[in-house]
N, C-alpha and C positions, 0 to 999 in steps of 0.2 A: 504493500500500500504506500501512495506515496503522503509525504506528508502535508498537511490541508494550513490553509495561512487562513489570518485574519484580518483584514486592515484596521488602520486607527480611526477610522472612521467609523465601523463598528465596534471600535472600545470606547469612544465619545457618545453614541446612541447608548450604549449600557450605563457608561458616567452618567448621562442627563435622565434616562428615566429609572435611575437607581437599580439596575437590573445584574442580576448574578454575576460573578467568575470569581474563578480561580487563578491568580498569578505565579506563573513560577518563573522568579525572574532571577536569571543566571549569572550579572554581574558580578563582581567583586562588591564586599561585606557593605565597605564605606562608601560606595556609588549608591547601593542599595538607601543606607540609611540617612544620606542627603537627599536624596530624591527619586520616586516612585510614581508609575502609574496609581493613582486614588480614584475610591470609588466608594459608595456608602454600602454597598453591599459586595466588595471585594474582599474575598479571602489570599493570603500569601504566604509566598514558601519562598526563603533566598540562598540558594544554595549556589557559590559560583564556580564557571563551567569547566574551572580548571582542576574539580572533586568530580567531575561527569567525565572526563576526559574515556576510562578508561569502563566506564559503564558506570548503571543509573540505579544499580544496585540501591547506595546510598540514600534515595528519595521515593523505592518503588511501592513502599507500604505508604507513603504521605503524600502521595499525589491521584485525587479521588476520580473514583472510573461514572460518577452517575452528573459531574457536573461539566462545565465547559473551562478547560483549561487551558488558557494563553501562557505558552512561552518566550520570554523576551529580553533580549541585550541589548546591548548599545545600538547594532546598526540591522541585528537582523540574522549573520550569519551562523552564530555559536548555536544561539534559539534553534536554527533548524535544523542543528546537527543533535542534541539534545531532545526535541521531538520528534527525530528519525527512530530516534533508540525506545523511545516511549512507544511509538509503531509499532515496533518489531517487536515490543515485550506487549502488545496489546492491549494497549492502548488505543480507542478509538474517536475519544473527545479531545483528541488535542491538536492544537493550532500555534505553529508558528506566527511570532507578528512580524509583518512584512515591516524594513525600514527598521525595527527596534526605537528605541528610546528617541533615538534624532527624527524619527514621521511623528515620533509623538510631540516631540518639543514643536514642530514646525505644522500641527495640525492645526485649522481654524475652523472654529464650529458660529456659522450665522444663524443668529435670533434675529426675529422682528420685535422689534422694540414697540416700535407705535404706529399710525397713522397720524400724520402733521395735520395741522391747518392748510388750506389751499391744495391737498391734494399728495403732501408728500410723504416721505416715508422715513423714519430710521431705524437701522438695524447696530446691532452688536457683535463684532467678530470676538470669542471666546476661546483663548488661547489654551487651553486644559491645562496643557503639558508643562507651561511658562506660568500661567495665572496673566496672564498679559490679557487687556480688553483695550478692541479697538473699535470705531464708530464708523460710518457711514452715512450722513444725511444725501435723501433724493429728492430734488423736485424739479418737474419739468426739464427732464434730460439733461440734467447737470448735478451734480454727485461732488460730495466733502469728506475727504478721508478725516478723522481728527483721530492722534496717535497710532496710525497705522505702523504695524510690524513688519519686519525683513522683506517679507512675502508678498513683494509688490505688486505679480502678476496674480496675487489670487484677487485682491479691492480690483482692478484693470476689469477684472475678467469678472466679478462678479456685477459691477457697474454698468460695463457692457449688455449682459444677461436680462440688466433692467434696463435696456433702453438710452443709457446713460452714460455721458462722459465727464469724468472727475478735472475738476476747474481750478478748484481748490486742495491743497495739502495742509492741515495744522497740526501743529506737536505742541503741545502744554507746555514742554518744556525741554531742555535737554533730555536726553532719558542717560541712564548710567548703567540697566540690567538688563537690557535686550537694544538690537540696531533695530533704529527705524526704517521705517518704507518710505517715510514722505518725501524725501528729496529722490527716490529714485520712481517714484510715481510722477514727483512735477516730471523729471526729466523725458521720463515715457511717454505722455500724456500731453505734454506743455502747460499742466497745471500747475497755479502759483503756489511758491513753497513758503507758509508761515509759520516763524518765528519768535518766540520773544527774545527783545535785544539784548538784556540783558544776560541770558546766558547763549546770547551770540556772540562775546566777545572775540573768541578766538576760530571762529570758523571759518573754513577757506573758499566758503562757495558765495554765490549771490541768494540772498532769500528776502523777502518783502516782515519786514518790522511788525510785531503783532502787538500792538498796545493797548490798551485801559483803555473801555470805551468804542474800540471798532469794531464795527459792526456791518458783518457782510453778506449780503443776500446771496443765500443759491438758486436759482433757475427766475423766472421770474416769478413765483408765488412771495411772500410775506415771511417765509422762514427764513429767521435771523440767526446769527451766530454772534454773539456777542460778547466782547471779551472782557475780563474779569482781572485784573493782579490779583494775584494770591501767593505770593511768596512764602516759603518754609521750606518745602522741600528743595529747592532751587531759588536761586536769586529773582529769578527772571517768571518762576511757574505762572502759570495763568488759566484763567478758568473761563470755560463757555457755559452761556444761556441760550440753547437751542429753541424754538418755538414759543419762548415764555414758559416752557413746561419742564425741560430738563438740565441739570448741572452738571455739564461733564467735568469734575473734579479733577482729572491729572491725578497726580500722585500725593495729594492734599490731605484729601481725606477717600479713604477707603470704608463699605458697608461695618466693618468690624473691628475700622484701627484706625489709626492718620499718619501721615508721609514721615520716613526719617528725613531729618535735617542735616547728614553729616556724608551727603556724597561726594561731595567737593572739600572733605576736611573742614569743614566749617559749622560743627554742631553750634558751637557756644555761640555765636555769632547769628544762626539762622534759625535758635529754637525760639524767638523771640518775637518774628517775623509769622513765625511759624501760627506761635498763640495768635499774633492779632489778628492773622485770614482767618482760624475758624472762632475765635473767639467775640470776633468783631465784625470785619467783613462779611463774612457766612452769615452771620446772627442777622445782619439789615436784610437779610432775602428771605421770600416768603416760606413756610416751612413744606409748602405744596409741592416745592422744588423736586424733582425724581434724581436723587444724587446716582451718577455714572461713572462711575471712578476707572482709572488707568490700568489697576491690577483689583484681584482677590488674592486671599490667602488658603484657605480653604473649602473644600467643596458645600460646606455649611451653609455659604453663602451665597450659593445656586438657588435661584427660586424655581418655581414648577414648571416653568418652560426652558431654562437653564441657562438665564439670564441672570445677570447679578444689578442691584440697582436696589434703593431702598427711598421712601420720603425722607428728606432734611430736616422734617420737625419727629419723626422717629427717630434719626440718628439722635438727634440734643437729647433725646430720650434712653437710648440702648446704646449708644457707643459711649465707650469709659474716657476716650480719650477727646471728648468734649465736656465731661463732668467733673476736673478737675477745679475747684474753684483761686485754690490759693496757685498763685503764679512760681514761686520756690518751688512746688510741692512737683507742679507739673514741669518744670525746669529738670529736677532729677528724672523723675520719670521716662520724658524722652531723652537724655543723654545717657539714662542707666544702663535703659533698656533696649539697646541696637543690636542687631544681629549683626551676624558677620556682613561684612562688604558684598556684593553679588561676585561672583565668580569672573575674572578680566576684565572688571567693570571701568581700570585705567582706558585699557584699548578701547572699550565698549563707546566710552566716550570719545576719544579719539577719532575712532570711526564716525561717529555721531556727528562730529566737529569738522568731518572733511580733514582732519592731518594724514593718515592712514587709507588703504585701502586693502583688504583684508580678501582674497580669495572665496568663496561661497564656500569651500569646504573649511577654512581657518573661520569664519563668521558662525557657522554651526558649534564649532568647539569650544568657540569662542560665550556660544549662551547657554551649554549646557550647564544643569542644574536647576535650582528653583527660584523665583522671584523673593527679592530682601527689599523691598520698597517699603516695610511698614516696621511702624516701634510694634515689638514687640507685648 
């Protein structure tokens, strides 16, 4: 028998409708426990493929014959040597995943978010593998990426599908744990690439100044995009008001956390900035606001169509990291409690910045692991 694959796109339909599997994922110990395929009803086994080498003896009582079992590495190839041998010792539920860990990191799963005013639309590209969310607004055959990822030709191509050619490029802010798509969308496309200037400082390309206050129509209906300072995570971050109805937040505030402030080495300096976007800024906008933030951190934070996105006056309510009152208090808090750096996230920037130009295979290696965008 030969042995039967899976793709990532069937392990994203199981992630969003919370649906079974078994993972037996082959990596080495500390790949495993940095970062994993999640799932609310995944089960796992980490055994790496260098204890399989010589047969699967090792795992053949702990790997169950009545459920669906994905096997999975890095890129694809160990997995299928490892459910060859499951094969042959009969095994008949089990699937290779095609691509391994890097189809997962680079899979994009599209929600429809809403219906606009005047006719248009926005969707949410949901990065699983990364926690990485990226936007789309459509209306009347022109299309706005805001913080699109790597994956230039999937927005192209998905824009297309509607009818639609993307005019505009936004990025909230620099990013520092995954390369963006928007400058190689303008480039594709000849849609304008925005920026805030502030952490334009050192970039080598041309991009159009995205400042407090601008506000730019897509297609010709009445949906606005309107931009917002919100400083903390970045010098420069900046926040949109799409249709009146939603806050695409950047890496500010997240459904379950808010943005670290120490990507540029500059905690003490931008936890401060930090508090007065959500403690002040944020607080003047209505709580009606449907907050869209940059990343998630965990699949918790899926709601039933497998969007992430929460009301602004529920966050003031459920996120801890807007109910600090005393400013010291919230001071320790976020410098305490940072997670490590994102994995190359020097280069990550660099590349970001136009200094670098990184190979599509060095770019992949480049974001493996999981998103560190939030305190803790």
């Amino acid at each position: 028998m030969s042995v039967k694959t899976m793709n990532v796109q069937d392990i994203a339909k199981r992630v969003v409708n919370k649906e079974d599997l078994f993972v037996l994922d082959v990596r080495n110990e500390d790949a495993f426990e940095d970062w994993k395929i999640e799932g609310d009803n995944f089960d796992y086994l980490n055994v790496p493929y260098f204890d399989l080498i010589e047969g699967i003896e090792p795992i053949q009582d702990k790997v169950p014959k009545d459920r669906d079992v994905a096997v999975v590495c890095a890129k694809g190839g160990s997995s299928e040597f490892v459910a060859d041998q499951l094969v042959e010792a009969g095994f008949d539920n089990v699937y290779s995943v095609e691509g391994g860990m890097k189809a997962w990191s680079e899979h994009l799963e599209p929600v429809k978010i809403a219906d606009l005013k005047d006719g248009g639309e926005l969707y949410q590209f949901v990065r699983l593998g990364k926690g990485c969310l990226s936007y789309m607004v459509i209306s009347d055959g022109e299309a706005a990426t805001i913080d699109a990822v790597r994956m230039a030709d999937v927005f192209i191509n998905f824009a297309e599908e509607k009818g639609a050619k993307i005019t505009h490029a936004f990025d909230t802010h620099l990013h520092a744990d995954h390369i963006s798509g928007g400058r190689e969308i303008a480039e594709k496309t000849g849609a304008t690439y925005w920026l805030p200037p502030k952490d334009a400082t050192e970039v080598q390309f041309e991009y159009k100044p995205l400042e407090d206050g601008e506000d730019v129509k897509i297609g010709s209906s009445k949906i606005s995009v309107q931009a917002l300072y919100s400083p903390g995570h970045t010098i420069g971050s900046t926040s949109f008001i799409v249709d009146d109805q939603y806050l695409m937040s950047g890496d500010i505030l997240f459904v379950d956390s808010i943005g670290r402030p120490d990507l540029a080495g500059l905690a003490d300096d931008w936890v401060g900035d930090l508090r007065e976007t959500l403690y002040k800024r944020y607080k003047e906008l209505s709580d009606e606001l449907v907050v869209l933030p940059a990343h998630y951190m965990t699949n918790d934070e899926l709601n039933e169509d497998g969007s992430v996105g929460k009301k602004l006056g529920e966050l003031y309510q459920d996120n801890h990291g807007l109910n600090v009152d005393d400013e010291q208090e919230f001071r320790r808090m976020v410098t305490e409690n940072l997670p490590p750096q994102p994995n190359a996230y020097q280069e990550i920037r660099e590349t970001n910045m136009g200094k670098i130009s990184p190979e599509t295979e060095k770019k992949r290696e480049m974001e493996i692991g999981p998103n560190r965008c939030a305190v803790k």
